[in-house]
N, C-alpha and C positions, 0 to 999 in steps of 0.2 A: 573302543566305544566306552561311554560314561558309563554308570548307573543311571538308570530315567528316574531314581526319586532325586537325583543328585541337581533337578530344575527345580524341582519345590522352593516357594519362600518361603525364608524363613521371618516369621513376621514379629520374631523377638529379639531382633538384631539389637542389642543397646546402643552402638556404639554407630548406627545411621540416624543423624545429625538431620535432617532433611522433614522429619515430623512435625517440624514447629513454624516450616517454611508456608509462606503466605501464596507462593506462585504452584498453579495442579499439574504443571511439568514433574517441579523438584517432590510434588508429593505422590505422586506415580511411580515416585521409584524411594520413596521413605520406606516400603517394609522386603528392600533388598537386601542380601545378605552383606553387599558392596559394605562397606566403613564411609561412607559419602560424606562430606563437611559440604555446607554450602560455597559460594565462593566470599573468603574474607578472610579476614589476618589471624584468627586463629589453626584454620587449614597452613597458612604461609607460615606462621611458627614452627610447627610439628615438622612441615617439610625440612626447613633451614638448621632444627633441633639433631632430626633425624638422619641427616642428610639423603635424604630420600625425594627420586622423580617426581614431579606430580602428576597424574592421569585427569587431564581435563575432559568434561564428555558436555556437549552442547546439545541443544537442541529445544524443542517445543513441543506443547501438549497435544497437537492435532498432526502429529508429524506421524505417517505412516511406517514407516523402519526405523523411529527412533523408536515404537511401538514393537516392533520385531526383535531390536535389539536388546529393550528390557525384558523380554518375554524368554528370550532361547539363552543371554549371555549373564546380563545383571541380576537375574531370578535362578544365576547357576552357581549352586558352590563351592563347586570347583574352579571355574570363573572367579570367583568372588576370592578365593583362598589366594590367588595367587596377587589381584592386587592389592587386596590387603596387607599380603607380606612383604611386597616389591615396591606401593607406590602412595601416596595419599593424592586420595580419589576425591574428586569435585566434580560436581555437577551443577551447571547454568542454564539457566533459563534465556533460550538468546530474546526472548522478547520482554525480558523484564532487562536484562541489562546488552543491547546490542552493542554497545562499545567495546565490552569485552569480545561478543562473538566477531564483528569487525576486526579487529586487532588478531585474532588468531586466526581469523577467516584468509586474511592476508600472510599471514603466515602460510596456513595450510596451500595454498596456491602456490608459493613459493617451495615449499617443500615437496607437493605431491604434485603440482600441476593441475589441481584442479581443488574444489571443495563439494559441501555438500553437508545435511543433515541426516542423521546422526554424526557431529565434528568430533572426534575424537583426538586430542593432540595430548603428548608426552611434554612435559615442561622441568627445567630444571629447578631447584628452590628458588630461583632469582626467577621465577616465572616466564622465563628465558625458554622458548618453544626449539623444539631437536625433531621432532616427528610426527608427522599427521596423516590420516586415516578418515574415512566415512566409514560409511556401513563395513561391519566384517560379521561374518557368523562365527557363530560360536565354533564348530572346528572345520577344518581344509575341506571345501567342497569347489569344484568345477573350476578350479588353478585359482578358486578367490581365498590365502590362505585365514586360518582362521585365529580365533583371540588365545584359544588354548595354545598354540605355536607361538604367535608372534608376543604375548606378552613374558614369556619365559626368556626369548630372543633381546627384546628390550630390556629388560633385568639383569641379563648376563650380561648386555653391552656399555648397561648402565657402571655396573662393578668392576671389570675390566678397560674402560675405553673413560671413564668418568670425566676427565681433563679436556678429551675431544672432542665429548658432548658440551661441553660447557664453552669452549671457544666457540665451535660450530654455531649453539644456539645464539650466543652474545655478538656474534658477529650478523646474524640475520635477525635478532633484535636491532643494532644500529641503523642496520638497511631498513627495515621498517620505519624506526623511528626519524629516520633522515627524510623520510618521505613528506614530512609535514615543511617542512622550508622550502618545499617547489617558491621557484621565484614566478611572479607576476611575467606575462609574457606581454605582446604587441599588446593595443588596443584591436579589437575585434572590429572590423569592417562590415558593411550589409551582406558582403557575396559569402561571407562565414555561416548565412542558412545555405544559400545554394548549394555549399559542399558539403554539407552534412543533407541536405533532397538526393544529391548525387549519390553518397552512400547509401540511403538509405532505399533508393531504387535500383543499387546494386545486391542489396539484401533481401528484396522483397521478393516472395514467392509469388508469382504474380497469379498459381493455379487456384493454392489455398487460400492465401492471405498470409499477413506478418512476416517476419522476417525471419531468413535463415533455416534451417534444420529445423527438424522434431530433435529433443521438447520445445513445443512453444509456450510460453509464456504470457498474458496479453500487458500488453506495454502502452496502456492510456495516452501517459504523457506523451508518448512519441506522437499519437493526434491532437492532443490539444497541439503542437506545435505546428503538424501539418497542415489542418484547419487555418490554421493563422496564417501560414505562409502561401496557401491558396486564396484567403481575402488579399493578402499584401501582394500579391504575385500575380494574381491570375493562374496559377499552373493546373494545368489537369491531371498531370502526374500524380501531384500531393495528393489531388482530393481524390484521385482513382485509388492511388494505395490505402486511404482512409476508408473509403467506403468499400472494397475489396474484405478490406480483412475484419470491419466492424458485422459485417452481413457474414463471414464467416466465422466469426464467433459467433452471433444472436444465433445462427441456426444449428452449428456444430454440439456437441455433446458438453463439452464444457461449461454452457448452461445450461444452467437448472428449468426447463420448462416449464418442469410443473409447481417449484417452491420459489423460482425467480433466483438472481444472485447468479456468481459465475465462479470455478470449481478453481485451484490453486495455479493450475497448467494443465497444458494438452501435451499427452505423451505420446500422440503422434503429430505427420505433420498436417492432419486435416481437422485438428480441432474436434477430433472423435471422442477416443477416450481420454478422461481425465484423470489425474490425480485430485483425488477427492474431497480436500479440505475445502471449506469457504472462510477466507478472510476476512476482516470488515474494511479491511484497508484494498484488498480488492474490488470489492462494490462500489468503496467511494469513488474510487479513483476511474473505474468503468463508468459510473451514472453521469460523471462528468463528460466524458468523454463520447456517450452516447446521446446526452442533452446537448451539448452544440453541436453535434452533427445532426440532431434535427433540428435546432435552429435554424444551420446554416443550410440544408437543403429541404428541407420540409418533408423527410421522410420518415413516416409517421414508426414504422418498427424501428426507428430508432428508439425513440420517445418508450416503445411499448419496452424496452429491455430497460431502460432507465430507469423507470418506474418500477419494474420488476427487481432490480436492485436494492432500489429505496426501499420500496415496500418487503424486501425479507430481511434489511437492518432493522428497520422497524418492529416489524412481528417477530425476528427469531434473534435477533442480536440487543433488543433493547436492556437494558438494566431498570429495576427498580430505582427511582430517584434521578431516570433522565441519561445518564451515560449509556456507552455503548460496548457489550461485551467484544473480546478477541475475535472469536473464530469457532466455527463449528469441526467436528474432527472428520478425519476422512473413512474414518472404520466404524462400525458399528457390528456389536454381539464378536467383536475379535476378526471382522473379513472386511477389508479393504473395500466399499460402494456398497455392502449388502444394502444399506437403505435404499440407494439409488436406481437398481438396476432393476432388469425385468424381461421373462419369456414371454413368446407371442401367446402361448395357452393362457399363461393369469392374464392378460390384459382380455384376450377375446372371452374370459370369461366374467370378467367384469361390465364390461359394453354390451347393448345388443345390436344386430348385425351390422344396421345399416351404417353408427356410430361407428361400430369396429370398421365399414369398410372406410371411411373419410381417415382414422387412426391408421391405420396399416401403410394409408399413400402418404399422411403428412408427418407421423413420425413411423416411419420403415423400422420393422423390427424381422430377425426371422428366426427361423428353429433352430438354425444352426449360433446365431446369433453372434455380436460384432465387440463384444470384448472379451480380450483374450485372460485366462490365470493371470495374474503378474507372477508365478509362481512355474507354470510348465506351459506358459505360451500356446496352451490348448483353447480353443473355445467348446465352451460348457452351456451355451444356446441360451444365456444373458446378454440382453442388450438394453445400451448406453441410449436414450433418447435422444435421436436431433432430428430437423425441419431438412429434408430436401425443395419442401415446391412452400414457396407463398400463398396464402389465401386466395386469388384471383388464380393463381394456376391450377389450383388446387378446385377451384368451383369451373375451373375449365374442362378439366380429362375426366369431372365425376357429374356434370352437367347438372351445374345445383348451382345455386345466385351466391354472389359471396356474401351475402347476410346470411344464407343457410348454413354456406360452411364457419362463417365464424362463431356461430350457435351453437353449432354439432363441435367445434372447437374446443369452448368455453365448457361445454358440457361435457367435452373429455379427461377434458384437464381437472373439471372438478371432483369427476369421479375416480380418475385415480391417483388425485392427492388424496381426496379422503379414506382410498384403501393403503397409498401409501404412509399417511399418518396413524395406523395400527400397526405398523412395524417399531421394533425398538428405534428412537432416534440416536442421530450420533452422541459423542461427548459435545459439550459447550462447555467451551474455557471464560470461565465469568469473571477475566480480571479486566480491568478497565485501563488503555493506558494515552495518556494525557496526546499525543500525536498522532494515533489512530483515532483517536476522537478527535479532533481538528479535522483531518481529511474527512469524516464524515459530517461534520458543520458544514466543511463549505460544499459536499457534495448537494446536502438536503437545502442549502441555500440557493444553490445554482438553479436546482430541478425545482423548490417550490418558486424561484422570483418565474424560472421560464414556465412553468406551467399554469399557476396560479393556484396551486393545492397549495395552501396553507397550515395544512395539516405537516407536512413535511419542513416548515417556515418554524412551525410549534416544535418537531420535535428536537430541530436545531438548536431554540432557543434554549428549549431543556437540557441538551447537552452542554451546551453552553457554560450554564450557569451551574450545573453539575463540575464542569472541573474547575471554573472560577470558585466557585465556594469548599468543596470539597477535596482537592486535590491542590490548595495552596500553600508553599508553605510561608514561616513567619515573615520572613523578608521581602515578600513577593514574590518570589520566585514559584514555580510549579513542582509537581512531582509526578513522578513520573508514571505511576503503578497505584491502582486502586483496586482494592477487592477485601473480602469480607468485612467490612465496615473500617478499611482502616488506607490512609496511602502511606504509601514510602518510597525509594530512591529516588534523591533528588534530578531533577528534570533535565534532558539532554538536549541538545541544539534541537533536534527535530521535533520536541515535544512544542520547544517555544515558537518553532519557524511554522508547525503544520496549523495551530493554534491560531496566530498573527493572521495564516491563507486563511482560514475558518472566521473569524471573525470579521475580516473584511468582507467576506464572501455575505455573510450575514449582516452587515450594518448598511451594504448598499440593497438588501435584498427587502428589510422590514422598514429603510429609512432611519433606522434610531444611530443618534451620534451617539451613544453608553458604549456600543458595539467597537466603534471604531475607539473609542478610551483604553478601553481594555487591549485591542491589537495595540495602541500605542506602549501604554504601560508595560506589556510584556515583549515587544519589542525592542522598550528601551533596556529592559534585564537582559535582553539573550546578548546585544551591541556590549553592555558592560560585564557580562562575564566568561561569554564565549569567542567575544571575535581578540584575534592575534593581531595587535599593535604591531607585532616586527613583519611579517610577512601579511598579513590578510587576509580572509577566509575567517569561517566561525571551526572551533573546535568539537569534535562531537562531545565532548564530555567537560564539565564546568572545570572553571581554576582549581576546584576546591579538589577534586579526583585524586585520590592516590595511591591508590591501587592496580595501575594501568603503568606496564613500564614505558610507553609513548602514549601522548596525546595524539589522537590521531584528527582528519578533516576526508571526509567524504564531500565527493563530486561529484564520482559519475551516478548517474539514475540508473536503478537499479529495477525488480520489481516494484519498489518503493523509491520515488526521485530521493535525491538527497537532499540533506535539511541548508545546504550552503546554494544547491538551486532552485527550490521554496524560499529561502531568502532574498534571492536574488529578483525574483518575481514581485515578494513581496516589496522589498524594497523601490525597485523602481516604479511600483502605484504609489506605495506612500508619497515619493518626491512627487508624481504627480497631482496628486491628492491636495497634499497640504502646501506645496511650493518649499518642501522647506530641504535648503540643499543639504544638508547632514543624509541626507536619504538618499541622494543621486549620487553625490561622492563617493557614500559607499558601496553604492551600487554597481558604479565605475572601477570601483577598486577589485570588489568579488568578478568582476565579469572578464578582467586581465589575467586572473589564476583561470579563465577557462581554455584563456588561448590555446595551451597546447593539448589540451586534453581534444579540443574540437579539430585539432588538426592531425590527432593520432588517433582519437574512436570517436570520432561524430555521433553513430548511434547511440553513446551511453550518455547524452547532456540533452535530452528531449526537453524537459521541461526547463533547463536550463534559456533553450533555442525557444523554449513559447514564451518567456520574455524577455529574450531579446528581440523580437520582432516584437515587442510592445515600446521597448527602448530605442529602437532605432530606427523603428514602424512612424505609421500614418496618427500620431495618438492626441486624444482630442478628449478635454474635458466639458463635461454636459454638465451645466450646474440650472437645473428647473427649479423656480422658486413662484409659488402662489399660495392663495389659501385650499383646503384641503377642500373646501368644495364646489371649485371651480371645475368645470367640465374639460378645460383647456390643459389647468394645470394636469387632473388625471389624465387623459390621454395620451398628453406627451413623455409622462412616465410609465405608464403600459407600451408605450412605444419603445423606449427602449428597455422594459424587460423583453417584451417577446420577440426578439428581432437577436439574431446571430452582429455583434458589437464590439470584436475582440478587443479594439483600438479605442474605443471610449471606457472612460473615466464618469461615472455618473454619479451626482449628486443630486439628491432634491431636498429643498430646501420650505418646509410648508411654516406658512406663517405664522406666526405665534406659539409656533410647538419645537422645541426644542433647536431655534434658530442658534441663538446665543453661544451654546456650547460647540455648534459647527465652528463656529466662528474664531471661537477661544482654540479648539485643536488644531482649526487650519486656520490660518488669520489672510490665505490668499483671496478665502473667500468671502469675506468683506466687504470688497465691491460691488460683490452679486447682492446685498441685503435687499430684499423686498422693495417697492419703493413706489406700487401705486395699486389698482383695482386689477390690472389683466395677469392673467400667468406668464409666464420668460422663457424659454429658455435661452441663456448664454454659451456658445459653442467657441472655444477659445483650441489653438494648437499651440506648441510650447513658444511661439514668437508672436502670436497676431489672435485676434478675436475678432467672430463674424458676429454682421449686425443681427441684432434681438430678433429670435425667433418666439413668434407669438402662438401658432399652431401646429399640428402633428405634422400637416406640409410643409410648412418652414422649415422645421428641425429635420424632418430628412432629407432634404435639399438639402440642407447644410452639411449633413452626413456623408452625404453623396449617393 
């Protein structure tokens, strides 16, 4: 056994490097006794000087066991002694620079068979990867061995075996880096959704919802695609798995009931308990997902979880100046949910009776209670909030009107948010980073055009204009990372592709063509410095990158789709959009690198598959033009905001306001210019246009 003062920090370490870092990962762990360099060419000197491993250690500020990890091993100095002596240690932040955690992430898969946060990988000075690891504790517990053994293990093998390591790692370096020249396969055919429904109704849990095994994870895009492939199809399969596993998240623990937003994963497989972080890039990508599915079937607890997304970006993720912070962490006071959880005695002492009885049947809690330690698998009589009965079933078995129960609802929820906001709150990681804010543009674009909350339209805009002006850099280009008044690392495929989806998302949502300028302009940076003239597909990381021993390309969708299938979506509205073929070509081009991926993991190109049924789909551009206060012209553009439309392309076009520059960006539409007293709309598919539709019955007739 150690000494127990042997965990103390030491918080006068000179030589951790990590104090001056902009990112509250890398400064959580600045007063380790670790020798930490950030990741950069100075670390990469000392290593190649000294000829010495490198200890890469990954991860993020709201990460649960990377939290554990710096607490029992990095805050240990005995721990700390031994890679100081044996290794130069770097620490990343994988959400300031994901290309690095990509790149080794795929390493670590290959070398361990799996990955995960806390990524721990040994590298040689050519940053050539030999070894990878997740979580370890500090020493040998329960056959998981520990860092006190296996770092002395890697040290000795480094000294003795040095030559082996070094071929080893250089030869799965190549492998890695060979990865990017996948050649273009077939052209992708229509029945290319079908098999990827077919898997994915081989995958779906048909009790709980979502697919596969605990952990679940909620995977949006895989419904925006299925939504669409039930309008383009007819299937009830699609749309049963979609609304299966949406109504089992809105009701399972993984949402926040009572603060709205939805928690990182479910660590089991009913969507019970969570692991505790909230993302912003999970809210966006849920509130979409939950706004077209009450589009498309008018059911309203859709709508209500949607909103409850937006509205906790809003309140708990906003930034001063309009951006939107990372993520909220999952521990708070140092225990993994303390904010979250809760016995049935604090609640029944909070309520009185009759409140508590409607509270006990619609969120079930009990003494013994339904989350277990992550720690000894015991339950400790805390419980995870979720919804078993609906409000109508719920005024059914308690013999109350559902306007009674949803009052006694609304009043429970308020009262114990407002005992749960006198708890310490989690951490909030306050850096701002240019693609997570896109996803959250086009989320609050989607949910204010379908609802009509404007509020949500505004805060869009704000963000917006937040990383156009502040996260620019001189060339045009973006960047990637904003926080304490300042940004830096230059901008990665996903920053420009999630941006592009956000601003489209936004320019068809308040009508202004400025919106669509901007998706142009930074579209045309991401085509001229990320996409590969030899084989095709965008790069995750610009030309300029040289610090990465492969460029790499991401495809498959992940928790977060990839920025080459964001592009791909985007891409093929813009051809629709503006008519202009440099945008379908390339869309043609990216949608041939998916062929084999859709024939060997269908599940992992969701959003990929949501547009491709837009490209190969029923797709129909709407271009409404009158003056703004014709009664004709509005309606037929409330019409298709509030209307589930996956296949239309809407433009409105209002007279005298900002016609001209539509025109200048897309010059298809030209022929739509205004040209008498009534309002239009024009309903065209990529070969033929149906005659002028004058009223909201025309145009959906035309619709179908």
């Amino acid at each position: 056994m150690t000494d127990p003062d042997a965990g103390e920090m030491d918080s006068s370490n000179p030589t951790n490097r990590l104090i001056h870092e902009v990112s509250p990962y890398l400064q959580q762990h600045a007063h380790n006794p670790v020798d930490w360099y950030p990741w950069g060419e100075e670390a990469f000197l000392r290593a190649r000087a000294e000829a010495k491993p490198i200890f890469l250690s990954i991860g993020y500020s709201t990460c649960h066991w990377c939290h554990v990890m710096e607490k029992e091993s990095f805050s240990n100095r005995e721990v700390a002694n031994l890679l100081n002596a044996h290794f130069i240690c770097i620490k990343v932040d994988r959400e300031e620079r994901p290309d690095v955690d990509q790149l080794y992430m795929d390493a670590a898969i290959a070398l361990a068979g799996s990955g995960g946060w806390p990524l721990n990988v040994v590298l040689t000075p050519d940053l050539h990867p030999f070894f990878a690891v997740t979580y370890l504790p500090k020493e040998t517990r329960m056959g998981m061995p520990g860092l006190l053994e296996v770092l002395p293990r890697l040290a000795e093998f480094w000294e003795e075996k040095r030559e082996k390591a070094r071929e080893s790692a250089g030869q799965l370096a190549r492998a890695i880096a060979a990865d990017r020249n996948a050649r273009p396969g077939d052209r992708l055919r229509k029945d290319a959704a079908d098999r990827v429904v077919q898997d994915l109704l081989l995958k779906h849990d048909s009790l709980n919802g979502g697919f596969g095994p605990a952990p679940k994870f909620p995977m949006p895009h895989l419904h925006l695609f299925l939504l669409r492939y039930w309008r383009w199809t007819g299937s009830k399969r699609a749309l049963g798995m979609t609304e299966k596993t949406l109504l089992s998240m809105a009701r399972g623990g993984i949402y926040d009931h009572l603060g709205g937003g939805f928690h990182r994963y479910s660590t089991d497989a009913r969507w019970l308990v969570p692991h505790f972080e909230k993302m912003l890039y999970d809210q966006a990508l849920a509130a979409m997902a939950f706004t077209e599915a009450w589009l498309a079937t008018g059911n309203q607890e859709y709508w209500e979880v949607a909103s409850g997304c937006l509205d906790y970006a809003c309140s708990r993720l906003k930034a001063p100046g309009g951006g939107f912070f990372s993520a909220e962490d999952a521990d708070s006071e140092g225990v993994e949910g303390k904010y979250y959880l809760w016995t049935r005695d604090e609640i029944a002492s909070l309520l009185d009776p009759e409140d508590a009885r409607v509270a006990f049947l619609v969120f079930p809690v009990s003494r013994t209670g339904n989350y277990p330690d992550p720690h000894t698998g015991r339950y400790t009589g805390e419980n995870v909030l979720h919804r078993t009965h609906s409000e109508h079933e719920a005024a059914r078995i308690l013999s109350l009107s559902p306007g009674e129960v949803r009052a006694r609802i609304e009043r429970i929820k308020t009262t114990l948010l407002g005992a749960r906001e006198m708890r310490t709150r989690p951490f909030c990681d306050e850096k701002i980073l240019a693609d997570w804010n896109g996803l959250a543009i086009a989320a609050l674009a989607i949910g204010g055009r379908a609802s009509g909350r404007w509020v949500y339209l505004d805060a869009a805009e704000k963000a917006a204009s937040f990383v156009l002006s502040r996260m620019r850099m001189d060339d045009g280009g973006l960047y990637h990372r904003f926080r304490d008044g300042s940004a830096g690392i230059p901008g990665l495929s996903a920053d420009y592709a999630a941006m592009v989806w956000g601003l489209l998302e936004l320019s068809v949502a308040t009508r202004d063509p400025r919106h669509l300028e901007s998706a142009l302009l930074l579209e045309d940076y991401h085509d001229s410095h990320f996409w590969d003239n030899r084989s095709g597909g965008y790069f995750t990381s610009p030309v300029s990158a040289t610090d990465l021993f492969a460029r790499k390309k991401e495809f498959a969708d992940g928790a977060i789709p990839s920025p080459n299938s964001v592009s791909f979506c985007n891409l093929v509205r813009l051809g629709l959009l503006t008519g202009e073929e440099r945008y379908s070509r390339r869309a043609e081009a990216l949608s041939r690198l998916y062929s084999p991926l859709v024939e060997n993991g269908p599940a992992s190109c969701g959003l990929f598959m949501a547009g491709f049924t837009l490209s190969r789909g029923p797709a129909t551009r709407v271009v409404v033009t009158g003056k703004g206060t014709d009664p004709a012209f509005l309606a037929m553009n409330e019409f298709l905001d509030h209307h589930y439309l996956p296949f239309t392309i809407p433009v409105s076009l209002e007279h005298g306001k900002d016609e001209e520059l539509f025109f200048r960006l897309a010059p298809s539409l030209a022929p739509h210019r205004f040209a008498g007293e009534a309002a239009v709309a024009h309903v065209c598919t990529r070969s033929s246009c149906a005659p002028p539709a004058f009223s909201v019955e025309d145009l959906s007739a035309r619709l179908g």
